[in-house]
C-alpha positions in Angstrom: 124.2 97.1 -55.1 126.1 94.5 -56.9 123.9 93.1 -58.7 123.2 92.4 -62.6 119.4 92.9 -63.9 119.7 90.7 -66.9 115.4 90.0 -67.8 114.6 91.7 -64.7 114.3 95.4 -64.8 111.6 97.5 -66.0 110.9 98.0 -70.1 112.2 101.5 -69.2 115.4 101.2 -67.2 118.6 101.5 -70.0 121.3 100.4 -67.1 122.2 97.0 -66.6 123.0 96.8 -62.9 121.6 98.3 -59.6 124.9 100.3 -59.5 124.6 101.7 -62.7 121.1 102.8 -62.4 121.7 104.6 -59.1 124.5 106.4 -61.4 121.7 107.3 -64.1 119.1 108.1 -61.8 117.0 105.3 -62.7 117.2 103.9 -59.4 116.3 105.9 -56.4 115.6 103.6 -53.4 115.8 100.5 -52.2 114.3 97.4 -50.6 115.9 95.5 -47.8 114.3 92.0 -46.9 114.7 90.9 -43.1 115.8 87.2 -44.7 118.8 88.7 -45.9 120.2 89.7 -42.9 121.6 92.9 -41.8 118.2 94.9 -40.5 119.9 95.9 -37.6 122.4 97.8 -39.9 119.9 99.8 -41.8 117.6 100.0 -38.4 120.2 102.8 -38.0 120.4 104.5 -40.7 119.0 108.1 -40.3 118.4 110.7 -42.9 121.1 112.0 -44.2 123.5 109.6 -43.9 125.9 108.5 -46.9 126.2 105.0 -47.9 128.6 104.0 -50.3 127.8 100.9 -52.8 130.9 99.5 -54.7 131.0 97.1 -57.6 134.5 96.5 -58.3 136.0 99.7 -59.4 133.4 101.8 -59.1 131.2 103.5 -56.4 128.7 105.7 -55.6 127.6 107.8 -52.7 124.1 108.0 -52.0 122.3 110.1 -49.2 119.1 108.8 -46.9 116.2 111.3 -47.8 113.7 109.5 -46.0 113.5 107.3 -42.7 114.1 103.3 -42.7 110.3 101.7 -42.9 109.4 98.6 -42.1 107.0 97.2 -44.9 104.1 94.8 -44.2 102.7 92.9 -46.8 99.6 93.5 -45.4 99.2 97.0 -46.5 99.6 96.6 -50.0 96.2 94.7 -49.6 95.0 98.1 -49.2 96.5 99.8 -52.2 94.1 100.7 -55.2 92.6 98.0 -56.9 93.5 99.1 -60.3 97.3 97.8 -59.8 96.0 94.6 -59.7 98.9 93.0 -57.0 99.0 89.0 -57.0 100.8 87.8 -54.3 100.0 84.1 -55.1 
C-alpha cells in the first residue's frame, strides 16, 4: 500500500496515499489484479488474518473481514444501469 494518489483519489478522500487512508479510515479494502502477480498469496488469505502494509516508517495492521473474491468483469455488466460503467 505504497502508493501515492496524486489526481487519482475520490473528491472526498483528504489522505494522500493508500497507507494513509487505511490510517483515516478512508480506505477499507482492496483490489488485487491477477497481472500483478501474487494471487496465489492472497488465494490464502482467510478471514481474520492480519496483514501488515509498510511505507517506509510507518505501518499498519489490517484484519481480513470478508473472504478473497475473484471479480469478473462480466458481472458488473449486470449492476444497475444508473452507474453508468464504461469499460471502453
Amino acid at each position: 500500500m505504497n502508493f501515492d494518489y496524486n489526481d487519482n483519489k475520490r473528491s472526498d478522500i483528504k489522505s494522500t496515499s493508500t497507507i494513509e487512508a487505511i490510517m483515516n479510515g478512508e480506505r477499507t479494502a482492496t483490489t488485487r489484479y491477477s497481472s500483478d502477480g501474487h494471487m496465489d498469496y492472497w488465494s490464502k488469505v482467510k478471514v481474520g488474518d492480519i496483514i501488515e502494509y509498510y511505507r517506509g516508517n510507518k505501518s499498519v495492521k489490517v484484519v481480513v473481514t470478508k473472504p478473497f473474491t475473484k471479480l469478473n468483469v462480466n458481472n458488473f455488466m449486470n449492476l444497475p444501469k444508473q452507474l453508468d460503467i464504461n469499460f471502453n
